[in-house]
C-alpha positions, 0 to 999 in steps of 0.5 A: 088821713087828716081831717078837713077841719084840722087841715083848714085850721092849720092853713088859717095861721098862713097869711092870704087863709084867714077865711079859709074853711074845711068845705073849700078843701078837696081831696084828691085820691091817694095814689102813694103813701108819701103824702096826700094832696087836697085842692083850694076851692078858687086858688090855684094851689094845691096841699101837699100833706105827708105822712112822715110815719112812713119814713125813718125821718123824725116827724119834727124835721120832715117838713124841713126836709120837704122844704129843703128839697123844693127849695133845691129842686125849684130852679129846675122848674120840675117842682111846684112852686112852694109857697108856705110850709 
């Protein structure tokens, strides 16, 4: 599981998350081994972190790959929208 900490510091460097702090992050119960999900308190968006050791994908091209696919899938509107990766 990543620490709050460190998933705030990470989403700081995004633009709009400058303020952002571990204590606005809310995570949710694991419900696969994929990736985990936290909330941001007062946004209307969700984190979705992986867990790419779970996978025969390279830890250095999963993001991509999960940028790729919500790129692809967005049209269909079964996906959220992404907004950074």
């Amino acid at each position: 599981m990543i620490d709050p900490t460190a998933l705030a510091a990470a989403l700081r460097a995004l633009p709009g998350f400058a303020t952002l702090q571990p204590a606005d992050l809310q995570r949710y119960a694991t419900k696969g081994i994929a990736h985990d999900h936290w909330r941001i308190a007062g946004r209307d968006l969700l984190v979705r972190v992986p867990n790419a050791g779970q996978f025969a994908i390279p830890p250095e091209a999963y993001i991509p790959y999960q940028q790729a696919s919500f790129t692809r899938a967005q049209p269909s509107g079964h996906v959220p929208r992404l907004i950074a990766a």
